[in-house]
N, C-alpha and C positions, 0 to 999 in steps of 0.2 A: 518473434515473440509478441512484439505489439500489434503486429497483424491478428495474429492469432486469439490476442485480448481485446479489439477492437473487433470482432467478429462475434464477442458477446456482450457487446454494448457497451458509450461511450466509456474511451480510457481518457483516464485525466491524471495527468503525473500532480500531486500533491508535495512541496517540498518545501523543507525549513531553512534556514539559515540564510547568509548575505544578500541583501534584496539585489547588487551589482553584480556580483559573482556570478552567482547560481542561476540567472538566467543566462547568462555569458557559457555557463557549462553546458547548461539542456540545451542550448544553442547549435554548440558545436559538435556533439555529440551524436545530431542528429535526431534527438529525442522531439524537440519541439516539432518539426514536418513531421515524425512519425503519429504523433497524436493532436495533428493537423491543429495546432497552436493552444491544446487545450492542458494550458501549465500553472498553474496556483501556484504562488510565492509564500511565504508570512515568515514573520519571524519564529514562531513557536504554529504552528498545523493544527496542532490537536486543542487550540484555543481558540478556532476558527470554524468549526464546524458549520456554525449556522450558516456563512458566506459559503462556504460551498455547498451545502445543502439546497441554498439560494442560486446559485450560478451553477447547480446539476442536480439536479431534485432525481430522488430516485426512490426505488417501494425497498432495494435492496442495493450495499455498498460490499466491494469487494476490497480490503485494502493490503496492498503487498507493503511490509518494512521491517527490516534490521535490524528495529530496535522493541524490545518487548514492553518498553514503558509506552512509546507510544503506542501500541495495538491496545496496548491494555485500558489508557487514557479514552482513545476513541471509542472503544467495548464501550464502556463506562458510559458514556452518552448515547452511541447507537442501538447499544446491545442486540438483540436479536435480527435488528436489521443492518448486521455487520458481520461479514464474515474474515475472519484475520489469515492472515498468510505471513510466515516466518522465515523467509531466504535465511540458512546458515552460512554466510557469507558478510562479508565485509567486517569493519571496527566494533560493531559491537555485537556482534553474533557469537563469541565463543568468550563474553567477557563470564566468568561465572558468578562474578556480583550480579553480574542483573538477569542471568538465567535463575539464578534462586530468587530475586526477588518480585519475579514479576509470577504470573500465570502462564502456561503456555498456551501458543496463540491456537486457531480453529484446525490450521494445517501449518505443519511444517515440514519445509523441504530443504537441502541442500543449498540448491541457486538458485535465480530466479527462473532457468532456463528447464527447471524440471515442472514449470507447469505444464508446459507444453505437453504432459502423462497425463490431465485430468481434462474432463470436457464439464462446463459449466455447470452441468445437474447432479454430478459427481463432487464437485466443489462447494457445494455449496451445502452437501447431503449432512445434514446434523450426525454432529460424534467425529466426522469425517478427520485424520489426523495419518500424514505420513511418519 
């Protein structure tokens, strides 16, 4: 999968919570060598944008996550130079407080493994929504 997203341009795993932990996870996981060390910490992401805008300048952001506040939070600052992607998967993908309270994201899919069905011109195609 990360091959696959790194074949259309830099992947950079964005991620919130324990500054100790959580690289100890993408660590071990494997995730950091697969996106050849390029991992953002913060405590809160979506409060962060400018640093990574800063440390990965881009004309366009694609961002995968779980949670519909945060896509919606980033929307909010990016907007049209953001396209959201919604894995139904994990703690808070089938919570229905926050499927009714957010918006839904640009695409949504299952896992993260059903990108692997869209090729980047496809993804990014306005209205686009699995």
């Amino acid at each position: 999968m990360i091959a696959r997203l790194r074949a259309w341009g830099p992947t950079v795993i964005l991620s919130d919570g324990d500054v100790i932990f959580q690289p100890r996870k993408i660590d071990r996981s494997g995730l950091f060598e697969a996106v050849e060390g390029r991992v953002l910490i913060y405590i809160h992401k979506e409060r962060e944008l400018e640093d990574v805008e800063k440390q990965y300048p881009s004309r366009h952001y694609v961002l995968v996550d779980d949670k519909l506040r945060i896509l919606t939070a980033v929307k909010k600052v990016w907007g049209a130079r953001l396209t959201t992607v919604f894995p139904r998967q994990g703690h808070y993908a089938h919570d229905p407080e926050a499927l009714a309270a957010y918006p839904p994201a640009d695409v949504t899919i299952e896992r993260v493994g059903d990108l692997l069905r869209y090729d980047l011109p496809a993804l990014l195609a306005p209205g686009v929504n699995s």
